[in-house]
C-alpha beads as a LAMMPS data file, in Angstrom:
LAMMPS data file: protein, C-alpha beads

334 atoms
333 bonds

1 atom types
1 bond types

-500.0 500.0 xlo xhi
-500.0 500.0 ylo yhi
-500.0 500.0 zlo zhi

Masses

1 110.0

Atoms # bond

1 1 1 333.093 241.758 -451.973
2 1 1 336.473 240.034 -453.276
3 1 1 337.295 237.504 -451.529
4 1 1 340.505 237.393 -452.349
5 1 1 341.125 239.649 -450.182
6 1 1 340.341 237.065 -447.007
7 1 1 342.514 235.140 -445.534
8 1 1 342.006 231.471 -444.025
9 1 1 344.938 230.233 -442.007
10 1 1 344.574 226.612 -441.277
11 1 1 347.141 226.295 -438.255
12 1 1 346.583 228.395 -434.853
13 1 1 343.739 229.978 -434.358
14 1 1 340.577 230.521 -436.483
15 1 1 341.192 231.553 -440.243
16 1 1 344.766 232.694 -438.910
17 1 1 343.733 235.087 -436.312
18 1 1 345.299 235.883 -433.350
19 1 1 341.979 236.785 -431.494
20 1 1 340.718 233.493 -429.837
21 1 1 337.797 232.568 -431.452
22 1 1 335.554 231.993 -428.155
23 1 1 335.702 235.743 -427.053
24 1 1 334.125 236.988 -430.318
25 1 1 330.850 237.422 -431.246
26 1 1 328.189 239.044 -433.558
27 1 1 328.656 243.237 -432.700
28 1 1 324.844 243.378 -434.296
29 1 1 322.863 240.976 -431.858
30 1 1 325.795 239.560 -429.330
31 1 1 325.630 236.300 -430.958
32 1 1 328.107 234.004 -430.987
33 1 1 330.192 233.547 -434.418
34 1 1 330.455 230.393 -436.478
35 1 1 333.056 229.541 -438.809
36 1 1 331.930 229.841 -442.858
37 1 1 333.628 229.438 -446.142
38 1 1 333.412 233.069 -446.525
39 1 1 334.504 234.920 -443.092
40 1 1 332.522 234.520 -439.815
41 1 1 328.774 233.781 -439.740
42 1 1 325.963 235.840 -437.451
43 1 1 323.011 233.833 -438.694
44 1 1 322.691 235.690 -441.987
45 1 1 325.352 237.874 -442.267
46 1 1 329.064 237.197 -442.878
47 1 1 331.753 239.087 -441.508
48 1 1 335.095 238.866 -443.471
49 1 1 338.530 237.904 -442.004
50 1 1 341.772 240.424 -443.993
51 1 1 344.575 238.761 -443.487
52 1 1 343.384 237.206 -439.799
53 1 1 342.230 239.936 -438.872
54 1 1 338.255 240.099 -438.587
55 1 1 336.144 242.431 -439.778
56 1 1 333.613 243.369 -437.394
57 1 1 331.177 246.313 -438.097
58 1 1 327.436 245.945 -438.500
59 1 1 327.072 248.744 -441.304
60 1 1 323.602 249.803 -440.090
61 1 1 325.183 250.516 -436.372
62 1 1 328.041 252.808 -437.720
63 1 1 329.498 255.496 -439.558
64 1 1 331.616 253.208 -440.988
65 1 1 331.454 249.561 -443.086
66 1 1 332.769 246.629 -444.203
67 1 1 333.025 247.641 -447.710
68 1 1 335.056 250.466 -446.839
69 1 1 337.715 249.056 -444.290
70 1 1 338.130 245.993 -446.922
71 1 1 338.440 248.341 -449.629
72 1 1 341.344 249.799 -447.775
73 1 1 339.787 253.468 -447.572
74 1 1 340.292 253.617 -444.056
75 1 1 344.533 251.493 -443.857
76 1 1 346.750 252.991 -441.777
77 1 1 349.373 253.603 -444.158
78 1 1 351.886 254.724 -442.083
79 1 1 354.090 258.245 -441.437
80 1 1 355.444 259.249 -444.882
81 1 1 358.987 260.294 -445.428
82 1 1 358.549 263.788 -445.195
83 1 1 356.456 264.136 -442.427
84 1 1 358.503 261.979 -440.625
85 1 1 361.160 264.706 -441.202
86 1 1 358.790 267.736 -440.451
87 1 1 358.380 265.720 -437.078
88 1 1 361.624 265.602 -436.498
89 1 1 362.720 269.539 -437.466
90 1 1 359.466 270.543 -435.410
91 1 1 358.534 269.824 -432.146
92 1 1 355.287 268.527 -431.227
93 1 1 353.239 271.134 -429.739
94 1 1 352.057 268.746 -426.650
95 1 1 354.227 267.863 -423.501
96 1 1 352.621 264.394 -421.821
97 1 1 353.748 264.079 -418.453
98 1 1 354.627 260.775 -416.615
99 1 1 352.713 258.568 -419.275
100 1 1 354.851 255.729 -419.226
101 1 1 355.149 255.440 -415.172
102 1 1 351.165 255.491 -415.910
103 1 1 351.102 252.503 -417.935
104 1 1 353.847 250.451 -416.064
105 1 1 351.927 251.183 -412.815
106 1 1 348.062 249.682 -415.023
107 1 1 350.653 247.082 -416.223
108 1 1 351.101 246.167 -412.385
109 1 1 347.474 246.474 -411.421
110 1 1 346.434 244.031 -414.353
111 1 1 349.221 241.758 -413.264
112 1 1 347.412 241.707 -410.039
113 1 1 343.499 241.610 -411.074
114 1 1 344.623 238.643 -413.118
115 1 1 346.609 236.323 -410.428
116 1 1 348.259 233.302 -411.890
117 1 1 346.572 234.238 -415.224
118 1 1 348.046 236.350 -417.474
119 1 1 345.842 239.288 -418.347
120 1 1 344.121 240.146 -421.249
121 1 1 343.529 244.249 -422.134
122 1 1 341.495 245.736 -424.823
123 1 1 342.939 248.589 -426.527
124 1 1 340.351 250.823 -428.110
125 1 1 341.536 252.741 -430.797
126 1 1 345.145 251.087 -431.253
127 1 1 345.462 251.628 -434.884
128 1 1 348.242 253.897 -434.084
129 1 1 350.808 253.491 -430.760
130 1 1 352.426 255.842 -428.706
131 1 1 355.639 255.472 -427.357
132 1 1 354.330 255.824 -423.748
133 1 1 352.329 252.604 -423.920
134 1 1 355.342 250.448 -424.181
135 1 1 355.231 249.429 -420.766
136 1 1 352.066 247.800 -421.371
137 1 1 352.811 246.152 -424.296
138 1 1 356.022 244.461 -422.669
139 1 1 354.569 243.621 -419.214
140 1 1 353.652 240.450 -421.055
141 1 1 350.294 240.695 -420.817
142 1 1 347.920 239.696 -424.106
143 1 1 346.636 242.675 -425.809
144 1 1 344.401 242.690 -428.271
145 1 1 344.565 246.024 -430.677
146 1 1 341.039 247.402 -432.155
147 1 1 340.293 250.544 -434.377
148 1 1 337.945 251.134 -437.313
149 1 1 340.960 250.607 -439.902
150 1 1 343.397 248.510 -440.666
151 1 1 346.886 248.525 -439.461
152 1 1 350.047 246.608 -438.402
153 1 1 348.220 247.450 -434.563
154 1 1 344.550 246.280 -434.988
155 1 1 344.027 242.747 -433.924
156 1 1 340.157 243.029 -434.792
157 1 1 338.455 246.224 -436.885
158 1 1 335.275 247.321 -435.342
159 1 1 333.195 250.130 -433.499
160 1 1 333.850 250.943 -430.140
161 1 1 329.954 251.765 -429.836
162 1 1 329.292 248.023 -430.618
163 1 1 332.050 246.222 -429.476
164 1 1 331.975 241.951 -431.160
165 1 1 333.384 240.707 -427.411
166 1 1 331.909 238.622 -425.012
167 1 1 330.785 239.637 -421.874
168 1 1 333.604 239.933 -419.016
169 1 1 336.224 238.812 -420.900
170 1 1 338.792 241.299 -420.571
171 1 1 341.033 242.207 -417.370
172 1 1 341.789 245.906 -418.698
173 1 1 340.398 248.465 -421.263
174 1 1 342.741 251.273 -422.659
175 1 1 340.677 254.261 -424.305
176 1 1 344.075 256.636 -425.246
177 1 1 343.000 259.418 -427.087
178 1 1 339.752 257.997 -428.351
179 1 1 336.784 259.286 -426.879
180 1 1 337.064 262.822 -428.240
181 1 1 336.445 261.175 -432.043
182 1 1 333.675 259.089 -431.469
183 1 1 329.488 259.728 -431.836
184 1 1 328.767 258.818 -428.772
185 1 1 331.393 258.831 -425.731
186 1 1 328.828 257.074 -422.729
187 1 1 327.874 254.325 -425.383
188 1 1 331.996 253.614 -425.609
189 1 1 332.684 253.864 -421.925
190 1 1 329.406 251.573 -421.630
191 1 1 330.490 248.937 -424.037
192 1 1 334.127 249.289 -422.298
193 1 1 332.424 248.619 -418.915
194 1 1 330.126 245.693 -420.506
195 1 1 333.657 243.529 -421.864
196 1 1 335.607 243.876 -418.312
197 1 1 335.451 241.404 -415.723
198 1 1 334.167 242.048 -411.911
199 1 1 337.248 244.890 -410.535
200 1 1 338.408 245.049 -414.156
201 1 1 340.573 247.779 -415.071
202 1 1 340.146 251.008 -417.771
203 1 1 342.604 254.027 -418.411
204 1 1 341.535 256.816 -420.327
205 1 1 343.185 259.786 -421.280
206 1 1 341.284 262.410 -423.529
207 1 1 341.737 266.080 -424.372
208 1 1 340.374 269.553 -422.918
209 1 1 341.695 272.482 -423.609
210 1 1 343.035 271.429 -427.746
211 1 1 341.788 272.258 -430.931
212 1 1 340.400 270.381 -433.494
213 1 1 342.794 267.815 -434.540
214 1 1 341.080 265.076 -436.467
215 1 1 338.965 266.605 -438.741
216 1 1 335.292 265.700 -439.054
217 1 1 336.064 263.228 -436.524
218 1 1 336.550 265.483 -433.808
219 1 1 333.649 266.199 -431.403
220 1 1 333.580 266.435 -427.486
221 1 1 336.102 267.480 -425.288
222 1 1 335.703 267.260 -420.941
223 1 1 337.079 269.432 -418.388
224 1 1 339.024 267.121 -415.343
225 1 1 335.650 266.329 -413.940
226 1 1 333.245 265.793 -416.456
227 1 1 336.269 263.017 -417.709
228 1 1 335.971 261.428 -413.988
229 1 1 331.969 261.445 -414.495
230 1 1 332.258 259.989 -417.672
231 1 1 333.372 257.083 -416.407
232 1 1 330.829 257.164 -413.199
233 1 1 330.638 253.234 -413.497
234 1 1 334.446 253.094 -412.053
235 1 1 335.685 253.404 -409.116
236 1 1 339.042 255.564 -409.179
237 1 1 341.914 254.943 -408.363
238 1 1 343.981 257.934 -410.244
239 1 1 343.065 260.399 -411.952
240 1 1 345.204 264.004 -412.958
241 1 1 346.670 266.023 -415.773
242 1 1 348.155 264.401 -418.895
243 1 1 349.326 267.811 -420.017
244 1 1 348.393 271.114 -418.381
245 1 1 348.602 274.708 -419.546
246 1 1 351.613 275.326 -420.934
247 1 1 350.694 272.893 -423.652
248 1 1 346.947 274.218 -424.013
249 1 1 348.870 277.896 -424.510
250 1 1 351.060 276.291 -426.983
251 1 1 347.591 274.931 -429.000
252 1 1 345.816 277.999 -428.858
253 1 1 348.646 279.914 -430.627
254 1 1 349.231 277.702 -432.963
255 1 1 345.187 277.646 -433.782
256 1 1 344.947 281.170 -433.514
257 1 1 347.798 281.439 -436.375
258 1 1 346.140 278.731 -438.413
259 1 1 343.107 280.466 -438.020
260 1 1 344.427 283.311 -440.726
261 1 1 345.174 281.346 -444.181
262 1 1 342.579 280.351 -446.039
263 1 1 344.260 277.368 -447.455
264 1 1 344.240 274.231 -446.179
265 1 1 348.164 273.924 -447.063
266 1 1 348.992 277.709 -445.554
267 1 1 346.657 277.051 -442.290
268 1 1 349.096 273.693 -441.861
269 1 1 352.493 276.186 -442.774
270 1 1 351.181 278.298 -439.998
271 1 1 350.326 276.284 -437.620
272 1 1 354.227 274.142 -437.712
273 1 1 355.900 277.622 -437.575
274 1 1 354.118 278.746 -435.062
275 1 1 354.771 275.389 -433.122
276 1 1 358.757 276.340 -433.641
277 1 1 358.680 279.615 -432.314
278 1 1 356.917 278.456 -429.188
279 1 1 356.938 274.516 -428.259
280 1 1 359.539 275.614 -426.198
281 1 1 356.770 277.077 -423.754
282 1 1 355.173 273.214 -423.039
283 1 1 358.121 272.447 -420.466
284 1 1 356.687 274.629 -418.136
285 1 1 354.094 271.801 -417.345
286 1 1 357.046 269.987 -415.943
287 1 1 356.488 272.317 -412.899
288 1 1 352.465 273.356 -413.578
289 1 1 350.511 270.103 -413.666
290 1 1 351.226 269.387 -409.712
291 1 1 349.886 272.436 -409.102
292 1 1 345.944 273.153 -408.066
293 1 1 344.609 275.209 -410.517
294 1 1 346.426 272.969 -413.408
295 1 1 343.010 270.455 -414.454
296 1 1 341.452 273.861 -414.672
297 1 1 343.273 274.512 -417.745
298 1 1 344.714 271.079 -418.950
299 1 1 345.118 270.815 -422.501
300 1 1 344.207 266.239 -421.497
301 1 1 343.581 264.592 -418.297
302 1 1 343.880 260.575 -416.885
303 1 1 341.287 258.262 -415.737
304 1 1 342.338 254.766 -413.543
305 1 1 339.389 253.346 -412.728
306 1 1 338.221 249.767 -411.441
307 1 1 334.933 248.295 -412.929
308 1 1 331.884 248.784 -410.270
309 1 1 328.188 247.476 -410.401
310 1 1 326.395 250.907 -409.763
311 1 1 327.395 254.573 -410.728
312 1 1 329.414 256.690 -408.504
313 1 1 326.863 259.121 -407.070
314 1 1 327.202 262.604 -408.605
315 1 1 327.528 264.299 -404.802
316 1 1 330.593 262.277 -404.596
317 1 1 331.834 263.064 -407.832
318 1 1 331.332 266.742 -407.509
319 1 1 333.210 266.981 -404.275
320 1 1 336.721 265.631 -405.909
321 1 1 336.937 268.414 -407.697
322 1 1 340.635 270.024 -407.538
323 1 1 340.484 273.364 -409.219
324 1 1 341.076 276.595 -407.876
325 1 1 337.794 278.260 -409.076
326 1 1 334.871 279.276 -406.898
327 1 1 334.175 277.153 -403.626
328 1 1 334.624 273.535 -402.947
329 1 1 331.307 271.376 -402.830
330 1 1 330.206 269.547 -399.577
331 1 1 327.662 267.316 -399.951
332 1 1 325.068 267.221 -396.346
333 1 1 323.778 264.253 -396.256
334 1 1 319.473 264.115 -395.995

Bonds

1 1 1 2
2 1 2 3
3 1 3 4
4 1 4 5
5 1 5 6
6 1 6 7
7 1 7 8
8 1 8 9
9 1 9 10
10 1 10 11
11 1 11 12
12 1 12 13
13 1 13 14
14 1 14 15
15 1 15 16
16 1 16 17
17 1 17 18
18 1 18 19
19 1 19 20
20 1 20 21
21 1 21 22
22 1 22 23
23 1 23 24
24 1 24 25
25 1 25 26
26 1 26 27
27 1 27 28
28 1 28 29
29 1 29 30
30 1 30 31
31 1 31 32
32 1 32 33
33 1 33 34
34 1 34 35
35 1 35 36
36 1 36 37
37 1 37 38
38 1 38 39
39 1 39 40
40 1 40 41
41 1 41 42
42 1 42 43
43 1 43 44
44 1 44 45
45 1 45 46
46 1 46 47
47 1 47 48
48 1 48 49
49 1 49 50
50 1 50 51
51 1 51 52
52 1 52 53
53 1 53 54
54 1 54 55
55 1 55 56
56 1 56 57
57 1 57 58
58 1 58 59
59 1 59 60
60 1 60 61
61 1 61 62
62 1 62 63
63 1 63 64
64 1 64 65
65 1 65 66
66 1 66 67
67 1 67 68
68 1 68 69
69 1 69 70
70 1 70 71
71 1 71 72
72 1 72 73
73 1 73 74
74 1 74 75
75 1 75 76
76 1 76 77
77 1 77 78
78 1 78 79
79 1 79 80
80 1 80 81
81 1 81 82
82 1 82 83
83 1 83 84
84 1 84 85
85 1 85 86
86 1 86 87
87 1 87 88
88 1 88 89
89 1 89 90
90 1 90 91
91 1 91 92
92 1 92 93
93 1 93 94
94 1 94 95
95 1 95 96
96 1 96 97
97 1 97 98
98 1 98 99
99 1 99 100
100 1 100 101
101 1 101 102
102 1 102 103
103 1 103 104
104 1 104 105
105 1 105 106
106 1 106 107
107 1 107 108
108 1 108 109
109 1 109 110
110 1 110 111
111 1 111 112
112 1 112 113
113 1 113 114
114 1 114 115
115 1 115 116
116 1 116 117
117 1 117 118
118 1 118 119
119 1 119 120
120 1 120 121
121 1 121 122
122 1 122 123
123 1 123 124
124 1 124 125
125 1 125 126
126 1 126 127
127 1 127 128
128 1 128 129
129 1 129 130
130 1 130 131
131 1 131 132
132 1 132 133
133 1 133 134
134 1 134 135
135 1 135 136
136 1 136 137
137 1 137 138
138 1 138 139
139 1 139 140
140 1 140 141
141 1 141 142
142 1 142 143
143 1 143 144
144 1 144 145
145 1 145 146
146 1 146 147
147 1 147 148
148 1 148 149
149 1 149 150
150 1 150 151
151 1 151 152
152 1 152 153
153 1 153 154
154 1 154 155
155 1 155 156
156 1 156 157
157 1 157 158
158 1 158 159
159 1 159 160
160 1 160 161
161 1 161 162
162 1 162 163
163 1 163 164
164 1 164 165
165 1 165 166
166 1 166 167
167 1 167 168
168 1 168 169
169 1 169 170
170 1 170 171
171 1 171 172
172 1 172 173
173 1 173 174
174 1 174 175
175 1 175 176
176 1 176 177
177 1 177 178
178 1 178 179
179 1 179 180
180 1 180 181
181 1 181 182
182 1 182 183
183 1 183 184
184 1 184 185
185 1 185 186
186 1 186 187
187 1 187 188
188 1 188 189
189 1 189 190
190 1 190 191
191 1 191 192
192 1 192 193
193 1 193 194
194 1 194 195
195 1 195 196
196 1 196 197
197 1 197 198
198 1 198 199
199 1 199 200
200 1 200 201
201 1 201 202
202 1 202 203
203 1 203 204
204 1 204 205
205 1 205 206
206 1 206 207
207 1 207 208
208 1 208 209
209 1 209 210
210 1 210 211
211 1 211 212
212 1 212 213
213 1 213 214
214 1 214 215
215 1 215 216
216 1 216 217
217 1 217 218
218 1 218 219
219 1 219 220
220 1 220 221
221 1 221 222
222 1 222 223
223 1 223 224
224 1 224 225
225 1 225 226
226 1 226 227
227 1 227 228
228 1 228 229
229 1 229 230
230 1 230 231
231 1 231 232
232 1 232 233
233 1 233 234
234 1 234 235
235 1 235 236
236 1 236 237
237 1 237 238
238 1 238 239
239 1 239 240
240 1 240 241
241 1 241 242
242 1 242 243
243 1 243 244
244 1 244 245
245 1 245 246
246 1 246 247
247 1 247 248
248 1 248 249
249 1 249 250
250 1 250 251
251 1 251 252
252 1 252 253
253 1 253 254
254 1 254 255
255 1 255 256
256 1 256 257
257 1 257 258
258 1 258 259
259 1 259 260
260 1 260 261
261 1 261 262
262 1 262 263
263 1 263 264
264 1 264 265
265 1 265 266
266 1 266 267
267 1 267 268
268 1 268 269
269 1 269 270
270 1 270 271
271 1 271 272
272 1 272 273
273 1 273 274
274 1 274 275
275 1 275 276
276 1 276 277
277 1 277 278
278 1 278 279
279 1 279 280
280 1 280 281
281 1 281 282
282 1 282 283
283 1 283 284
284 1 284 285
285 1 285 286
286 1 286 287
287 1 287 288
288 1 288 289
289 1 289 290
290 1 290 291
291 1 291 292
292 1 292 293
293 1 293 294
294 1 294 295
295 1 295 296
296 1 296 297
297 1 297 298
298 1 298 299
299 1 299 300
300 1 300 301
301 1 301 302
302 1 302 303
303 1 303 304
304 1 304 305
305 1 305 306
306 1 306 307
307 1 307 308
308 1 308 309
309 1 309 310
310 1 310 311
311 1 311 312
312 1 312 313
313 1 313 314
314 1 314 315
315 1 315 316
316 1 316 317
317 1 317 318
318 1 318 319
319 1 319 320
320 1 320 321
321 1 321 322
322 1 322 323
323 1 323 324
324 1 324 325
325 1 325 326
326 1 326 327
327 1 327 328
328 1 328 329
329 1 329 330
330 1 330 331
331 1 331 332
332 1 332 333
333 1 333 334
């Protein structure tokens, strides 16, 4: 591997990185990580450091590797120049409701879970950032970016499945649109749950009713409750619609026009003029996603949870449901 290509700062923290050292560890056995000429050292094996940020992916845990994320197959390169124009002449099929009251209200919860201190929050899958977490990311809190690429975002590359952090050593976990593209969802939440502290916090949002949207890496999707039990190891504090049916509508015509060309480049033409004749309809959730029947057919839902030492009993779980379809569930007690 060229090492060129690994930085070493020698002020601040370790080898430059903004990560404190202390939190980090070995995402293969959970052992702690000690400083080498050539990156980070788990007895054997060396993890690299790109420009301060580390390198974390045991290669025989994951999909991905260290080879390719320092060979830049997997950078974040940013929205070209005509896409960011396409983006701008065509609406985005998706209307997300109340997102950044969301995140200024976890913002406030953190502030709280952390006292004098100022919290620390995990964001799985930050390669990329919204506009709705801003709130987050100015309630001064420290926030440490992670994806399985490299990007302006990602404070430390790695897995969510095997997460290189330290027991309880995290206030708050953000999982925004992640869960739908990874293996194995309950290993994610799991490892989420392992790095919180006692009452820590976690937000999730992730996707129902949407098509495919990230290629291979694109696999589960949850209806309102199976999202809630998901995350059975949290107590919850919110949970609701993200964006409800007006936007699924929106997705499924725009998937059922893509659905016609055969090329990869007509499929795409079809699916952005499709978006312009009808993005218009998403506004409607405006008025839809307060309404019963809306997590029945929500395009993505929200999670708040706080970080519990047993699992939510399924009884319990099954009698939040909010729906509109066939008879609520009452648990008798034996």
């Amino acid at each position: 591997m060229d090492s060129a290509l690994w930085a070493f700062g020698a002020l601040g923290y370790d080898y430059g990185m903004s990560v404190p050292s202390e939190i980090l560890c070995c995402p293969a056995t959970g052992s702690p990580l000690q400083q080498d000429a050539g990156g980070l050292r788990c007895d054997r094996r060396i993890y690299p450091v790109v420009n301060g940020v580390p390198v974390l992916v045991a290669d025989e845990l994951s999909v991905f590797s260290v080879r390719e994320v320092t060979e830049r197959r997997y950078v974040e390169a940013g929205v070209s120049r005509v896409r960011r124009i396409v983006g701008t002449v065509i609406p985005s099929p998706s209307l997300g409701i109340g997102g950044a009251d969301r995140y200024s209200r976890f913002a406030r919860m953190l502030r709280a879970h952390a006292g004098e201190r100022r919290p620390r929050v995990l964001v799985i899958g930050g390669g990329r950032r919204d506009d709705e977490i801003a709130p987050l990311f100015e309630s001064g809190a420290e926030i440490i970016g992670t994806d399985v690429y490299l990007s302006p975002h990602v404070d430390v590359v790695c897995d969510g499945h095997n997460l290189p952090f330290v027991n309880g050593c995290f206030d708050g976990v953000v999982i925004h649109a992640v869960l739908e593209h990874v293996l194995d969802p309950p290993r994610v939440v799991a490892e989420a749950h392992r790095v919180l502290a006692e009452s820590g916090l976690v937000y999730s949002e992730s996707p129902f009713l949407q098509g495919v949207h990230e290629g291979a890496f694109d696999f589960t999707r949850w209806t309102d409750l199976g999202h809630r039990r998901l995350f059975r190891m949290f107590e919850e504090v919110d949970r609701g619609v993200v964006a409800g049916p007006a936007t699924m509508l929106v997705w499924a015509l725009c998937y059922f026009a893509r659905s016609f060309p055969q090329r990869r480049a007509s499929a795409l033409a079809a699916k952005k003029l499709t978006t312009l004749m009808f993005f218009w309809v998403k506004y409607l959730d405006r008025y839809l996603v307060t309404r019963p029947g809306a997590s029945d057919g929500a395009s993505a839902t929200f999670f708040i949870g706080t970080r519990r030492a047993t699992a939510v009993p399924d009884a319990e779980i099954l009698e939040t449901y909010r729906g509109t379809i066939g008879r609520p569930v009452r648990h008798v007690a034996a």
